[in-house]
ROMITOR-456075 format. One record per residue (C-alpha): residue in one letter; chain; x, y, z. Coordinates in steps of 0.05 Angstrom, whole numbers, m for minus. Example, Ala and Ser with C-alpha at 12.3 -4.5 7.8 and 13.67 -1.06 7.14 Angstrom:
<r A, A, <246, m90, 156>> <r S, A, <273, m21, 143>> 
END
This chain:
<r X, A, <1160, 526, 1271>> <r X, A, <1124, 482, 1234>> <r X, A, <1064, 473, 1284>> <r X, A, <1045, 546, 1272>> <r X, A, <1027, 550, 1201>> <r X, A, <980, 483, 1207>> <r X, A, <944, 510, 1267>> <r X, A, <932, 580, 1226>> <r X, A, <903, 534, 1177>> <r X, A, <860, 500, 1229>> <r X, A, <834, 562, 1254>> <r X, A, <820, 585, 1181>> <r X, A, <783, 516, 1167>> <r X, A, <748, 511, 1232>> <r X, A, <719, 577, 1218>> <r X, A, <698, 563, 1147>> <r X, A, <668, 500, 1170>> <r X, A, <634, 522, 1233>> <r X, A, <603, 584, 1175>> <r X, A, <591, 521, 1127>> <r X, A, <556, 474, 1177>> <r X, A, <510, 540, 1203>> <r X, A, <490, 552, 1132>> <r X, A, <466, 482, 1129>> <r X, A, <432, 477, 1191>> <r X, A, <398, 542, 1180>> <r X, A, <380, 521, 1106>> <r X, A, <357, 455, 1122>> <r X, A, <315, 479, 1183>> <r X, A, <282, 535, 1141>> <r X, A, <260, 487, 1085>> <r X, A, <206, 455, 1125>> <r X, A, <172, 516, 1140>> <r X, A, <176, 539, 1072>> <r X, A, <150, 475, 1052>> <r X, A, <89, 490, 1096>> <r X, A, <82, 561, 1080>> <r X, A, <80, 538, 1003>> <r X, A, <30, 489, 1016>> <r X, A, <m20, 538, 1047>> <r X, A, <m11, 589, 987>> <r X, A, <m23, 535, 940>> <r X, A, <46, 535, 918>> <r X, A, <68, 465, 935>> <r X, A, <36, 393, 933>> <r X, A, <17, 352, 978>> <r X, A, <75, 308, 959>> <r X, A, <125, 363, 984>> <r X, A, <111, 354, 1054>> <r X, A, <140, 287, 1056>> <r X, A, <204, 326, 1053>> <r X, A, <204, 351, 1113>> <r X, A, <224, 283, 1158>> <r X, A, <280, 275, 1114>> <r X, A, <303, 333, 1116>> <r X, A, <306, 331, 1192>> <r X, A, <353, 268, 1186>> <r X, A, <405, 306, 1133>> <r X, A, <402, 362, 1182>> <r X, A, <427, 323, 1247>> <r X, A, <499, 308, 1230>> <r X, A, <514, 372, 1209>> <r X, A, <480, 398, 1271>> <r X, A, <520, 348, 1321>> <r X, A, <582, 374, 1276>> <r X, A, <570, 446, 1289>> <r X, A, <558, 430, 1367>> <r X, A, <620, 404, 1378>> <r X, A, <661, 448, 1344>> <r X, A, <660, 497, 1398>> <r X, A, <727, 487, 1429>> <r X, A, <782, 517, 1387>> <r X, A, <842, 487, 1361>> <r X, A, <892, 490, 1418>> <r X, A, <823, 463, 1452>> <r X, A, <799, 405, 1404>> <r X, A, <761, 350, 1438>> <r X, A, <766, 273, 1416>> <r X, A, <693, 276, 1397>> <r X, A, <704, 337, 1353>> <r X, A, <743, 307, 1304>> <r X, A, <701, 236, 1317>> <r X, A, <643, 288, 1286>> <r X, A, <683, 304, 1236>> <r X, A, <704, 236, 1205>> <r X, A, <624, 222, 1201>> <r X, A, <608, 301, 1171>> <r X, A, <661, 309, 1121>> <r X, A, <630, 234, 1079>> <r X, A, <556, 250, 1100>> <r X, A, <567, 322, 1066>> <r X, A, <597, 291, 1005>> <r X, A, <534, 243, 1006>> <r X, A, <488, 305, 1018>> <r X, A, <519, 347, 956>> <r X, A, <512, 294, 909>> <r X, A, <436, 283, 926>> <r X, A, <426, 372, 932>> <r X, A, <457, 366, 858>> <r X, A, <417, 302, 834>> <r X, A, <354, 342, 861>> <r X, A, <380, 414, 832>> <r X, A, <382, 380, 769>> <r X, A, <311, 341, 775>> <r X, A, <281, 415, 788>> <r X, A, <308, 462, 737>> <r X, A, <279, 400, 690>> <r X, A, <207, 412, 715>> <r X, A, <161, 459, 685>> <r X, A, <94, 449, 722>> <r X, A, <113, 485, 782>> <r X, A, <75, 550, 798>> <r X, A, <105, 611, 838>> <r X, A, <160, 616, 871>> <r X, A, <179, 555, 892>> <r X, A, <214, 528, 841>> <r X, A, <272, 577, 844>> <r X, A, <273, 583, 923>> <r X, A, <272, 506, 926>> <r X, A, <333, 506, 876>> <r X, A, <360, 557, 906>> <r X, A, <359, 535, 978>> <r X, A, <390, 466, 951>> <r X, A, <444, 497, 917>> <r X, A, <464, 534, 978>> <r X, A, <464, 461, 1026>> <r X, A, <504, 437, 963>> <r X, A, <557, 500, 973>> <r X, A, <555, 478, 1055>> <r X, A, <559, 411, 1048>> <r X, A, <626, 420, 996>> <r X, A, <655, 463, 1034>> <r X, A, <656, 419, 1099>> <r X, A, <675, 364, 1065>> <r X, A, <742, 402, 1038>> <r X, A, <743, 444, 1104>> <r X, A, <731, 391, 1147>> <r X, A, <791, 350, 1121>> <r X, A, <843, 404, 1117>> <r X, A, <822, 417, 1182>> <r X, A, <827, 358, 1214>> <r X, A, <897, 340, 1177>> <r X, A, <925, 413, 1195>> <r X, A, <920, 403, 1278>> <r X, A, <971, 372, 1314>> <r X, A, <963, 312, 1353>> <r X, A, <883, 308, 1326>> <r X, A, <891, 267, 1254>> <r X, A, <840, 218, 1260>> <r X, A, <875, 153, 1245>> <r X, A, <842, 101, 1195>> <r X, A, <789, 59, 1254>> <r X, A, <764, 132, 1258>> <r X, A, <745, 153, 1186>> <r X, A, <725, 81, 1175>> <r X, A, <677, 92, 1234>> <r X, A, <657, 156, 1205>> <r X, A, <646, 128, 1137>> <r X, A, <614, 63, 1166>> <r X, A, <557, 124, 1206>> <r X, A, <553, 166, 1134>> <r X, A, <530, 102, 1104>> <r X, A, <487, 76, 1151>> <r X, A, <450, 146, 1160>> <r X, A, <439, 155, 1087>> <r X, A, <406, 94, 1088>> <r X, A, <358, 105, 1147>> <r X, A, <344, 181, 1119>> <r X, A, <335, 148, 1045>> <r X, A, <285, 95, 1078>> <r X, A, <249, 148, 1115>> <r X, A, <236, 185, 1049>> <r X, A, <220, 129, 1013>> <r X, A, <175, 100, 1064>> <r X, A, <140, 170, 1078>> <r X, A, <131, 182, 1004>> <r X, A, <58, 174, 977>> <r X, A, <44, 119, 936>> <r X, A, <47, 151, 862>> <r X, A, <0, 119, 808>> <r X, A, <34, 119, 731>> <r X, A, <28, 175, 691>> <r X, A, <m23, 140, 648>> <r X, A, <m69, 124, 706>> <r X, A, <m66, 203, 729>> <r X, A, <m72, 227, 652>> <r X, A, <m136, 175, 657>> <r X, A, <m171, 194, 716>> <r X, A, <m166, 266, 688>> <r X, A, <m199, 250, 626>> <r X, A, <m258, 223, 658>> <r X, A, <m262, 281, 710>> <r X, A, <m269, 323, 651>> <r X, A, <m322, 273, 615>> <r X, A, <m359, 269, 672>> <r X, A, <m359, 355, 683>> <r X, A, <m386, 349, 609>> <r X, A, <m447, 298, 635>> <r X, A, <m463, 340, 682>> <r X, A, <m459, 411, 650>> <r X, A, <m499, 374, 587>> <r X, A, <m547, 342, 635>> <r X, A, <m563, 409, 673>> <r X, A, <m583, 435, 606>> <r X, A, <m624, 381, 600>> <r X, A, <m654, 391, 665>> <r X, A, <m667, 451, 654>> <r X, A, <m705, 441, 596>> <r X, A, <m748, 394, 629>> <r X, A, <m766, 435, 692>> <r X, A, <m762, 500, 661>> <r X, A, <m796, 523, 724>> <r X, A, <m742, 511, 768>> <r X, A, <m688, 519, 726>> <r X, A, <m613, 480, 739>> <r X, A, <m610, 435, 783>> <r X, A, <m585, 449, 855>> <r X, A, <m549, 385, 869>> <r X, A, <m516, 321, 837>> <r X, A, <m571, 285, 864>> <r X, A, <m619, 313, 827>> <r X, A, <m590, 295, 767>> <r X, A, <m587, 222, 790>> <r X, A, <m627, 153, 791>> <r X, A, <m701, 169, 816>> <r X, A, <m715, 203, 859>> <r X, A, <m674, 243, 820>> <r X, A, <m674, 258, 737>> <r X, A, <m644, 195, 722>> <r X, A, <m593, 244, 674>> <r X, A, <m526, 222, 705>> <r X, A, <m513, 150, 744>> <r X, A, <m514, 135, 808>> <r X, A, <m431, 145, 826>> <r X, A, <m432, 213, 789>> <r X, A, <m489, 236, 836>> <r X, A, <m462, 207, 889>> <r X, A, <m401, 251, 881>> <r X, A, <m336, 215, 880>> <r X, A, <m309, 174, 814>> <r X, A, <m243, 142, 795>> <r X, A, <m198, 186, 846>> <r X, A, <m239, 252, 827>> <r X, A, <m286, 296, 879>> <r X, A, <m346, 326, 841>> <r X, A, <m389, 377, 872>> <r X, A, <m449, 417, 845>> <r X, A, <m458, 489, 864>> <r X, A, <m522, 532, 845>> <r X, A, <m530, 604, 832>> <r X, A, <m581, 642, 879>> <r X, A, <m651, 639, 852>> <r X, A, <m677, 697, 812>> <r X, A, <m737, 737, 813>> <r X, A, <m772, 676, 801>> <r X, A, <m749, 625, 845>> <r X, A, <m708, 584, 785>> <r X, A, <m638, 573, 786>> <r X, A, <m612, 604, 730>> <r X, A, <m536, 598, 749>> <r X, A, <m489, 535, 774>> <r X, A, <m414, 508, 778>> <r X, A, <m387, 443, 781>> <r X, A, <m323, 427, 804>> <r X, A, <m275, 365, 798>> <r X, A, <m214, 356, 850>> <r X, A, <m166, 300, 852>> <r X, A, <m178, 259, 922>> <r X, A, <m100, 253, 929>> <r X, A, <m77, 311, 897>> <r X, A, <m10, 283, 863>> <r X, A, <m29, 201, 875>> <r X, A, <m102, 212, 827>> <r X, A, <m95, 266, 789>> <r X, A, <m51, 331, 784>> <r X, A, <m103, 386, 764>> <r X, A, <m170, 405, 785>> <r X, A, <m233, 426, 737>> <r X, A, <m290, 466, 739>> <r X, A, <m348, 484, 687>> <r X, A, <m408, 529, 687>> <r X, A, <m470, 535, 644>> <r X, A, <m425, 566, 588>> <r X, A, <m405, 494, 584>> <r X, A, <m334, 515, 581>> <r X, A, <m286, 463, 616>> <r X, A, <m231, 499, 662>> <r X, A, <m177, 471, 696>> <r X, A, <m112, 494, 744>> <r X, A, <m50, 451, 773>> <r X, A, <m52, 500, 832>> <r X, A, <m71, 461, 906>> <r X, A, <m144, 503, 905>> <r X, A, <m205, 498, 871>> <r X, A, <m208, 516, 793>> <r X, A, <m255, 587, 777>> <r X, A, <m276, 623, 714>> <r X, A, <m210, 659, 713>> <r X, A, <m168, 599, 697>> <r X, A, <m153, 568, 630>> <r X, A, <m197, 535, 584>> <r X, A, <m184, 464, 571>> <r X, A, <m170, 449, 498>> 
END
């Protein structure tokens, strides 16, 4: 009499777990590729992609969980509820780090796009999944007769919780990019932007000088001999203090002078060097974007 109230209660929980465990599998396999996807739309960092073996780790147990629960409850298998005991504490693990990182999220402002609220939103969802296992997965495995994993078994399946958190939190931390202090970013920007000011105020310079040819057509012309000697040596040579510079000219006019140029500034790690990337013409206005592309007249002026 008793027997067949648990076992509708098993079949209830095994169903809302098997649903749980395919929304986090399906989540957590989708995030890479959005990952990807918002990295080649300039929506994401560079950072961001050193998600993606982490993610693969948080995705396994839930994976092996949803595996075995094929067999029904008049059915169950030892190794079933052996997956269980190691799901239901890796999920509680799992929503307290989808909350921590909900929470880091909605504090940041910087992030272009979409991706802010899909990444929150595809967190909160593994955060639903991995709740709902945990509470699932133990009414579940309480409610079936003759399956109650006894203490050596959720000890066991604590004791593999633990030890993959740790491996999937060393993975992350391992495969995370070296990240210079704020200070060091916020200075390697200023000087980006000093040195686009050298060069935009040395082309003007230049072109005074050669008025017969105009701007100058590449860094190194503004250099040491056998350039202008208008800019030093490691601002021609193109790379300073974690920044990229490059010089672009205009096409030559009637007259064979180069009455147009940009100059752009990109951070050699975008994230580690410097966050945003400049650009200046010969209106001598400084322009800048946090976007992963190159920075154009149509973005903001720097003030």
């Amino acid at each position: 009499m008793d027997s067949q109230p648990d076992i509708a209660l098993s079949r209830g929980a095994l169903l809302v777990t098997r649903i749980a465990a395919a929304a986090s599998v399906l989540v957590l396999s989708v995030a890479p590729a959005f990952l990807l996807w918002s990295f080649i739309r300039h929506l994401a960092r560079l950072d961001d992609l050193f998600l993606i073996p982490p993610l693969c780790l948080v995705a396994a147990p839930h994976m092996l969980l949803l595996l075995r629960l094929r067999a029904g409850p008049a059915d169950w298998p030892q190794r079933a509820t052996s997956a269980l005991a190691w799901a239901v504490p890796w999920s509680l693990f799992v929503g307290l780090a989808a909350s921590f990182l909900i929470a880091l999220l909605t504090r940041a402002d910087s992030t272009p796009g979409i991706f802010l609220p899909v990444a929150t939103g595809l967190l909160g969802i593994v955060m639903i999944a991995a709740t709902t296992i945990a509470i699932s997965g133990v009414l579940m495995n309480r409610s079936i007769p003759g399956t109650h994993a006894g203490r050596s078994l959720w000890f066991v399946g604590f004791a593999k919780a633990a030890v993959w958190a740790v491996l999937t939190s060393a993975v992350f931390i391992v495969t995370l990019p070296p990240i210079e202090p704020p200070n060091r970013i916020a200075a390697n920007e200023a000087l980006a932007v000093g040195s686009l000011r050298s060069i935009s105020a040395a082309q003007l310079e230049y072109q005074s000088r050669y008025p017969d040819k105009g701007f100058a057509r590449t860094l190194a012309d503004l250099g040491p001999p056998p350039g202008a000697s208008l800019i030093d040596g490691s601002l021609a040579s193109g790379r300073r203090l974690g920044y990229l510079f490059e010089l672009i000219p205009g096409s030559p006019d009637g007259l064979g002078r180069t009455a147009t140029f940009t100059s752009i500034a990109r951070p050699i790690d975008l994230g580690v060097t410097g966050k945003r990337f400049f650009f200046v013409d010969e209106s001598q206005v400084i322009r800048w974007t946090e976007l992963n592309r190159t920075a154009t007249i149509d973005d903001l002026p720097l003030r």
